[in-house]
MARZAFI-357150 format. One record per residue: residue number from 1; z, y, x of N, C-alpha, C, O in turn. Coordinates in steps of 0.05 Angstrom, whole numbers, m for minus. Each point is the difference from the previous one (the first is absolute). Example, Ala and Ser with C-alpha at 12.3 -4.5 7.8 and 13.67 -1.06 7.14 Angstrom:
BEGIN
num	n.w	n.v	n.u	ca.w	ca.v	ca.u	c.w	c.v	c.u	o.w	o.v	o.u
1	156	m114	264	0	24	m18	0	24	18	13	0	21
2	m27	21	m28	1	24	16	14	22	m15	4	22	10
//
This chain:
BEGIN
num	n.w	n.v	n.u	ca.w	ca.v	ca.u	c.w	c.v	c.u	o.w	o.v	o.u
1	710	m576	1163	m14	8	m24	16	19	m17	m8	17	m16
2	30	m22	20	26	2	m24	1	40	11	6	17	m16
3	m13	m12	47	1	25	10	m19	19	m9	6	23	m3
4	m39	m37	m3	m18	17	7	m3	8	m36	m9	22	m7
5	18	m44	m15	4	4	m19	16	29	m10	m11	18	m13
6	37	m20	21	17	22	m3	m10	33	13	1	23	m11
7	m10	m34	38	m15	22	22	m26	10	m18	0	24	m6
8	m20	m39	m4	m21	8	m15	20	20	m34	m6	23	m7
9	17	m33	0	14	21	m24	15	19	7	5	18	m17
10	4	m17	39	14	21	17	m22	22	m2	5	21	m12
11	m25	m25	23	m31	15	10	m5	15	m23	3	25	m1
12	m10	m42	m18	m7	8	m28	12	20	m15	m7	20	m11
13	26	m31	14	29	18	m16	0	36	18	m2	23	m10
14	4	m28	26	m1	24	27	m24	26	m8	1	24	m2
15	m28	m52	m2	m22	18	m7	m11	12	m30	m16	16	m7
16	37	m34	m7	m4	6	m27	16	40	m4	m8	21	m10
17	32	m29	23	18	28	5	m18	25	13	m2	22	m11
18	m10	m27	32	m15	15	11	m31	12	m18	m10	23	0
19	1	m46	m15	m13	15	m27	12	26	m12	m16	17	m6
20	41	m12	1	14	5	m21	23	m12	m16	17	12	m13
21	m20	m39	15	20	m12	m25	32	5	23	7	m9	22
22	4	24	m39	24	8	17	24	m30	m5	0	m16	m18
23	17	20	42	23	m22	4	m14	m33	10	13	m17	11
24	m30	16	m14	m10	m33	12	3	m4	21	5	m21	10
25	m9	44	2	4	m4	33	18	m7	17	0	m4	25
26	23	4	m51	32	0	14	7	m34	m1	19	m11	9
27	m38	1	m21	7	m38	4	m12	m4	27	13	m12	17
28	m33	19	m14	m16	m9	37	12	m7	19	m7	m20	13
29	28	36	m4	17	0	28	26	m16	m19	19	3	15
30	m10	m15	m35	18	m19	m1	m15	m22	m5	12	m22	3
31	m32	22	m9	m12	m31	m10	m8	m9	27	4	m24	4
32	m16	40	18	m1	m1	31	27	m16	6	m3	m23	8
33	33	33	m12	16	m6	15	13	m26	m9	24	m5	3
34	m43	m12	m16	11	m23	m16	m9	m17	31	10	m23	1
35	m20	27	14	m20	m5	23	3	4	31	m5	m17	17
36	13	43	m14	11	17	18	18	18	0	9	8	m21
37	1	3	50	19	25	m5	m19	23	m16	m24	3	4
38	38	12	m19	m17	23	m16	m6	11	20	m25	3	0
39	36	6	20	m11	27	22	m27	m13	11	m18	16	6
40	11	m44	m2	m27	m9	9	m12	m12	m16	m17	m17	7
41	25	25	m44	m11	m2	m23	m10	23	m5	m18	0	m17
42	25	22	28	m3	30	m4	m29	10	23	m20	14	m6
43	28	m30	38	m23	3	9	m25	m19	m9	m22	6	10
44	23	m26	m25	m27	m14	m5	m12	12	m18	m24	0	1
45	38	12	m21	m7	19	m23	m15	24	5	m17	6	m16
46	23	10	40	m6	29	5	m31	m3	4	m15	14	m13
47	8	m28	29	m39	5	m7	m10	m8	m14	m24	6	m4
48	42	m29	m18	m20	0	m18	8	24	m29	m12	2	m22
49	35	12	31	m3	22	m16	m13	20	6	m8	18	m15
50	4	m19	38	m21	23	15	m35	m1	m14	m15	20	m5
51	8	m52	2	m27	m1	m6	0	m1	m25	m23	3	m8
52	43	m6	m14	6	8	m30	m5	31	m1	m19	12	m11
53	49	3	33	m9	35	m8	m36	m1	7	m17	2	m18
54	11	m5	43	m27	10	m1	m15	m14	m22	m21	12	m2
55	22	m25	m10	m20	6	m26	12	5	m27	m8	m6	m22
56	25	15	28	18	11	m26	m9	42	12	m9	14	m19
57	10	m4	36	m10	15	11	m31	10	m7	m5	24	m4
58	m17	m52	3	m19	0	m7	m5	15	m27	m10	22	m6
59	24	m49	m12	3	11	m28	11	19	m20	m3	m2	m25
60	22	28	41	10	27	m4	m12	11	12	3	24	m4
61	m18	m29	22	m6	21	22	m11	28	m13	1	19	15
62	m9	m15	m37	m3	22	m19	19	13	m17	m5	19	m15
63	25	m28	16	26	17	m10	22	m2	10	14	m21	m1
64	m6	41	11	24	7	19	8	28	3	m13	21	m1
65	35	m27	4	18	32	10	m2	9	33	13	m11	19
66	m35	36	m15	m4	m5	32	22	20	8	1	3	24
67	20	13	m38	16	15	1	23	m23	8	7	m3	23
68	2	m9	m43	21	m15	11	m4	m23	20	19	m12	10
69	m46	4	m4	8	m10	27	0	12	20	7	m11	21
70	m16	40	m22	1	21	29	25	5	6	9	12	19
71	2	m21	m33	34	12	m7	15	m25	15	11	3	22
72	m11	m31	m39	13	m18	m10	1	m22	35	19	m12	11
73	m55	15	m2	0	m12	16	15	15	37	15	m18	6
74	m15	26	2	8	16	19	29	m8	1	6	m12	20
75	13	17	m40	28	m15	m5	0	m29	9	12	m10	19
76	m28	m2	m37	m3	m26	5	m5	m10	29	13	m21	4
77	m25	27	15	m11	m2	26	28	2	13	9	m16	16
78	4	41	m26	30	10	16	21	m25	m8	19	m7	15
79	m24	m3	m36	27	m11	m15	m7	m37	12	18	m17	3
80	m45	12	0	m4	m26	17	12	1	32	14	m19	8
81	m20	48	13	9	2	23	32	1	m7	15	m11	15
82	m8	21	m30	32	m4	4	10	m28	m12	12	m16	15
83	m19	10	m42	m7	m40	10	3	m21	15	12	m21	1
84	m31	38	12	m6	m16	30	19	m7	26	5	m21	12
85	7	54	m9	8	2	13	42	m11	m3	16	m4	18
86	m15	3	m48	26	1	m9	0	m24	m17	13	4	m21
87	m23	m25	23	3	m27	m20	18	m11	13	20	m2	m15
88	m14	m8	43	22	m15	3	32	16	0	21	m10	6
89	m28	35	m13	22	14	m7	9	1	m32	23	0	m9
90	m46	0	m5	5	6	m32	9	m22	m10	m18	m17	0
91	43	8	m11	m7	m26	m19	m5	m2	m22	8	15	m18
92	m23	m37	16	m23	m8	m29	12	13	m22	m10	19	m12
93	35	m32	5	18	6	m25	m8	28	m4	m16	6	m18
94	27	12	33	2	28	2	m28	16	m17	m2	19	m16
95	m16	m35	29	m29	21	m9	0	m21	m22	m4	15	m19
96	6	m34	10	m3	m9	m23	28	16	m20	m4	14	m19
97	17	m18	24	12	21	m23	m6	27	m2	3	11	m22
98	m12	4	43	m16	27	m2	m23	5	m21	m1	18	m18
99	m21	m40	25	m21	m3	m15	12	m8	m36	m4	13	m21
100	15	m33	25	17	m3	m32	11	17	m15	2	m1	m25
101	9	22	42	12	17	m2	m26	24	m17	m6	3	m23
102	2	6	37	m35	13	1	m10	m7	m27	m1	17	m17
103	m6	m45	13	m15	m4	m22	10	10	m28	m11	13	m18
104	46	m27	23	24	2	m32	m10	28	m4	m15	5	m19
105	22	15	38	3	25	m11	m16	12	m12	5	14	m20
106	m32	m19	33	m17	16	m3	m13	m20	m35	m18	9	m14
107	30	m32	9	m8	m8	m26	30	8	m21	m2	m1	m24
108	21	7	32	23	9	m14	m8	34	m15	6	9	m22
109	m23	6	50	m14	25	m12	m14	m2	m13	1	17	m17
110	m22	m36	14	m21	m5	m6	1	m2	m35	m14	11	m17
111	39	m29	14	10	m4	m30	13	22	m10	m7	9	m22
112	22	m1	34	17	21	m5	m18	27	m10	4	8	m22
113	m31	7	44	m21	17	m13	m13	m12	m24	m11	14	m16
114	12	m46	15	m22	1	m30	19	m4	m23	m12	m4	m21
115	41	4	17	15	1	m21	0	31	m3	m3	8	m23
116	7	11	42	m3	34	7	m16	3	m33	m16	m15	m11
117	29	46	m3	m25	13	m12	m17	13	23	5	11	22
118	m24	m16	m36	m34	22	5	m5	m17	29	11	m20	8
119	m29	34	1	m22	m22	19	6	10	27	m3	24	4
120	12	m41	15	12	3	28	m32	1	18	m20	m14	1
121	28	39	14	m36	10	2	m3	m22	29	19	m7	14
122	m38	2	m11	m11	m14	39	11	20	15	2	25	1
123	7	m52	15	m4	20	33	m19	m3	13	m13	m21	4
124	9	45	5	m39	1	24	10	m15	24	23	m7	6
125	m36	5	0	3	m10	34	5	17	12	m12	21	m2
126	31	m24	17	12	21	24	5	m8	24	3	m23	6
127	m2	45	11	0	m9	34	35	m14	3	2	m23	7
128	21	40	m12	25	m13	11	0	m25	m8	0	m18	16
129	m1	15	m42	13	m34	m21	m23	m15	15	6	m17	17
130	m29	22	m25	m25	m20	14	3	m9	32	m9	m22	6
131	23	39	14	5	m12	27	27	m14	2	4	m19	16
132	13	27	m31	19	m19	m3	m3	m34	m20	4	m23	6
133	m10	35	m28	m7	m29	m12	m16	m15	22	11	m20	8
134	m41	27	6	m15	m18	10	22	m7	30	4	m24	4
135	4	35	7	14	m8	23	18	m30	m13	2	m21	12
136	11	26	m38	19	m19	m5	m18	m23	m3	5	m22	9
137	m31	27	m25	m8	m24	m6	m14	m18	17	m5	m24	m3
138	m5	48	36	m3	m14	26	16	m20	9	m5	m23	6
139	34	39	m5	21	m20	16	6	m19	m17	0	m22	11
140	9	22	m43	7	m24	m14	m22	m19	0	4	m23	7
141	m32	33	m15	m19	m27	10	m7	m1	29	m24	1	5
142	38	m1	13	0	m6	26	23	m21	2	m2	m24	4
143	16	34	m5	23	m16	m10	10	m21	m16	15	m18	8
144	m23	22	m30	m5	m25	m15	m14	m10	m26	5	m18	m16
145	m23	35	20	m30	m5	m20	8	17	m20	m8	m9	m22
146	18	27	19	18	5	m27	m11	36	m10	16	16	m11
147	m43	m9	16	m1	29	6	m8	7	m18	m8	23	0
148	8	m41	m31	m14	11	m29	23	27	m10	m5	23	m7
149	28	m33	9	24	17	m8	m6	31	2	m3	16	m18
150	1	m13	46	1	29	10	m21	11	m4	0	24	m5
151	m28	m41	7	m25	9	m14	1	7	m27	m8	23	m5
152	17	m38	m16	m3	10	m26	25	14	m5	3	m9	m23
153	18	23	27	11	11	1	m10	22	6	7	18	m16
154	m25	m10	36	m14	21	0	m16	7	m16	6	20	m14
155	m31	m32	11	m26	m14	m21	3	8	m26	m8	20	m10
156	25	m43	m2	3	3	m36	11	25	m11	3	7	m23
157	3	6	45	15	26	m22	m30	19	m1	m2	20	m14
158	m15	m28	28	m26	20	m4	m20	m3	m15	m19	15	m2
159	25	m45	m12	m8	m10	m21	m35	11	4	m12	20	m6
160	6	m47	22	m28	12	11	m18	m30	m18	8	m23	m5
161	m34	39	1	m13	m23	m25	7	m29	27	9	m5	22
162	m23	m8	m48	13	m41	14	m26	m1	22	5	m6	24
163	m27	10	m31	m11	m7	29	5	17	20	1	m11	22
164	3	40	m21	9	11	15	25	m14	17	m1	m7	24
165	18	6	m37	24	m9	6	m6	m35	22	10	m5	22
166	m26	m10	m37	m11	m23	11	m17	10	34	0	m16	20
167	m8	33	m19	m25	m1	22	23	14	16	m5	m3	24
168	28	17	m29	10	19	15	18	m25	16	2	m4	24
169	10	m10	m44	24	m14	7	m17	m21	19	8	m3	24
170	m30	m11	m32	m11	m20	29	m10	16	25	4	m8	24
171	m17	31	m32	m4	11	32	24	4	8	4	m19	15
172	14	32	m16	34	m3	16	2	m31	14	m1	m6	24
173	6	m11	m48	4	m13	15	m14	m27	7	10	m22	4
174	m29	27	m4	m26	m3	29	15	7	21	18	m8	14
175	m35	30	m18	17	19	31	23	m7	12	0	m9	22
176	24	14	m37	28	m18	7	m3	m25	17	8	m1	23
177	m22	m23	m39	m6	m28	4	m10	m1	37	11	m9	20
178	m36	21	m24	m12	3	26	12	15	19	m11	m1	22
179	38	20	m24	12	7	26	28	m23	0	18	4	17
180	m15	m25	m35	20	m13	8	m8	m34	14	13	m20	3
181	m39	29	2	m9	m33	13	0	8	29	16	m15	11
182	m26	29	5	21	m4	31	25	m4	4	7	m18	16
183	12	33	m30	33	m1	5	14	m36	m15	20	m13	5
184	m42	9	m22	3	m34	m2	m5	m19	13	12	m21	3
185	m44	34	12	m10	m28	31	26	2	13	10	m21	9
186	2	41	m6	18	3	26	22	m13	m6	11	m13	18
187	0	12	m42	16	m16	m17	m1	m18	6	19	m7	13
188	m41	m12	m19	m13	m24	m1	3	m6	m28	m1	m23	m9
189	5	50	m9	m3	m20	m24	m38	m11	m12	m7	m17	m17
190	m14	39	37	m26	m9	0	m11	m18	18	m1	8	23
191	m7	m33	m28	m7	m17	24	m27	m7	m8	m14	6	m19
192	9	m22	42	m37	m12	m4	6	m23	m16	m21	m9	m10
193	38	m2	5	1	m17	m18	4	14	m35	m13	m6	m19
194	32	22	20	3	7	m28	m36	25	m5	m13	7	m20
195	10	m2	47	m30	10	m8	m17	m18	m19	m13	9	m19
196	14	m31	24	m25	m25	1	3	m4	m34	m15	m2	m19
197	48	3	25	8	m15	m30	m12	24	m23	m14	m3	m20
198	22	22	29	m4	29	m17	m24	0	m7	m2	9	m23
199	m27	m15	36	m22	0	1	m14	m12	m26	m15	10	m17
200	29	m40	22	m9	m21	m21	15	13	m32	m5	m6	m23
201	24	24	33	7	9	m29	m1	22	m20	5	2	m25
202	m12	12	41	m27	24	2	m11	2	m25	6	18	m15
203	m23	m35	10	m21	m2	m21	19	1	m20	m7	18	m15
204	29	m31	6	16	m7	m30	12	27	m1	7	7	m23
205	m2	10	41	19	28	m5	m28	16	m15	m2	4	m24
206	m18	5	43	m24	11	m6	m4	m12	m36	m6	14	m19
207	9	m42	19	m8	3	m33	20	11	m22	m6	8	m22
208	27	m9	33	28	9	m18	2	29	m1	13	14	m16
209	m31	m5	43	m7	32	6	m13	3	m29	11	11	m19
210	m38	m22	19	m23	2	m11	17	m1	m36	m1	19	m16
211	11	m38	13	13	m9	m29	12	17	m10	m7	10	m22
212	37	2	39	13	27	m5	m7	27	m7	14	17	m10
213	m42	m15	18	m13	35	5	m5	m3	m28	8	17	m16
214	m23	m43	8	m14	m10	m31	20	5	m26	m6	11	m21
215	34	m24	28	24	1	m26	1	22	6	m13	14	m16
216	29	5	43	6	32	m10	m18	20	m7	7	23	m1
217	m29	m30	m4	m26	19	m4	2	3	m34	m2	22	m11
218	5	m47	m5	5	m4	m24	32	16	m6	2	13	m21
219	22	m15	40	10	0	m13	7	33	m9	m6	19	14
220	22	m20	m41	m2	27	0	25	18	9	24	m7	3
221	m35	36	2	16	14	25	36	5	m4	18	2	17
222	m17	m1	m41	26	m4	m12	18	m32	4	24	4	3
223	m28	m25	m2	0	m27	2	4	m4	35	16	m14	13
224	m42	35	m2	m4	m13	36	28	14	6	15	m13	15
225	m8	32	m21	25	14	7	26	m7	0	17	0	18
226	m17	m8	m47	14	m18	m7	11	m20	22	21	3	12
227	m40	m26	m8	5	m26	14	8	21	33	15	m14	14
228	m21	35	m5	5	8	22	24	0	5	10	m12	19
229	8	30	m42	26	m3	1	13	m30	m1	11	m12	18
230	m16	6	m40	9	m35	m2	m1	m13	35	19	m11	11
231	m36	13	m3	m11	m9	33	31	17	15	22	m8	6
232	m34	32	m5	26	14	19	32	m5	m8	17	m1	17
233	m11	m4	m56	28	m15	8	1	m26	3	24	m7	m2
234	m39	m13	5	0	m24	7	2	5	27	20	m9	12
235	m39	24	1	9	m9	31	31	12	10	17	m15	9
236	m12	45	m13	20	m3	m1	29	m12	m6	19	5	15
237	m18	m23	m42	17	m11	m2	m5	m33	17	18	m16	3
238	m41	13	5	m5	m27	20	15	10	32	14	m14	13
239	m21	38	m8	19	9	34	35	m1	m15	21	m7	12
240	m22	13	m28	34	8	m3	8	m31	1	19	m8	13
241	m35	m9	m28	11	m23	m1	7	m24	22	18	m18	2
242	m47	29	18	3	m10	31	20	7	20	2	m16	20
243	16	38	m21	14	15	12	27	m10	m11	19	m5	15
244	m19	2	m40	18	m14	m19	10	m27	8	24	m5	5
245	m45	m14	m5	m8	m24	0	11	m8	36	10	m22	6
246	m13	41	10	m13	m12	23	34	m6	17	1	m10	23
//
């Protein structure tokens, strides 16, 4: 009981993130590992984040950047095959301090332009930064779920409106999600059992989907931004601390 309790707020929490409400998502795969190893806390999680993006997908599906995923995704595809092919070579630590790495800076600039006089203009989307950021954020969430870093690192400096930003960031990683569930069967971190379990938990992510789209719709665009950063140095200072810790 004591599992499906924790497993059902895991769901929730996951799908509330996938709404919009940024950082919740980062309790799921440890509240999982109160239970299991995280890596087959990580595969019980992946479809039912899969059926959160698809209807988080649903509910942006009208605002998005089709520029930066023409860009963003193609990297990503490249940065999962090298992933794939190079996980029992990469160790964890490593891309976790990369990604940590990634996030500080790009929030150390971040502060640094808004103490700046006069107004630090956007960057557009571009072909080099956009195939490199998405490749990184392929292989680090291939690797170890961790691909928000390199995404908004690219993203926030183009200061694209909040639903834009919302519909852009779940179709990625949709897309992402769904090319990392073969290279997991093979894993075994997807089984017919953690299928079954995933199934029954399904529905509580989809409402946390549904709940999240509702708070960030209200919230306002100065505020959603806000909490984005807050999200990106929390997670980063959570990898530094694992790496730290471990």
């Amino acid at each position: 009981m004591e599992f499906w309790i924790v497993a059902g707020l895991a769901a929730y929490l996951m799908g509330l993130s996938k709404g919009g409400v940024p950082m919740i998502a980062l309790l799921s795969v440890p509240l999982m590992s109160l239970f299991m190893d995280p890596a087959m806390a990580a595969g019980l999680l992946l479809p039912i984040y899969i059926v959160a993006d698809c209807y988080a997908v649903y509910l942006f599906r009208k605002a998005f950047s089709a520029r930066n995923l023409k860009i963003l995704l193609p990297g990503a595809v490249g940065g999962i095959l090298i992933g794939f092919v190079a996980v029992a070579y990469v160790p964890g630590d490593a891309v976790k301090l990369l990604v940590a790495g990634i996030g500080l800076s790009y929030l150390v600039t971040a502060l640094r332009n808004r103490f700046a006089r006069g107004e630090v203009p956007a960057k557009p989307a571009d072909v080099p930064r956009g195939l490199f950021w998405g490749t990184l954020a392929g292989l680090t969430s291939y690797i170890s779920h961790a691909g928000g870093p390199p995404f908004q690192a690219y993203v926030l400096p183009q200061r694209l409106e909040k639903m834009v930003y919302l519909g852009t960031t779940t179709i990625f990683f949709t897309t992402v999600n769904l090319l990392k569930v073969p290279p997991f069967i093979l894993a075994g971190q997807i089984t017919w059992d953690s299928a079954a379990q995933a199934a029954w938990l399904a529905p509580l992510a989809l409402a946390g989907a549904w709940s999240g789209a509702a708070i960030s719709r209200i919230l306002p665009e100065r505020v959603f931004f806000l909490l984005v950063e807050v999200a990106l140095a929390v997670v980063s200072f959570k990898l530094l601390y694992e790496v730290v810790a471990a």
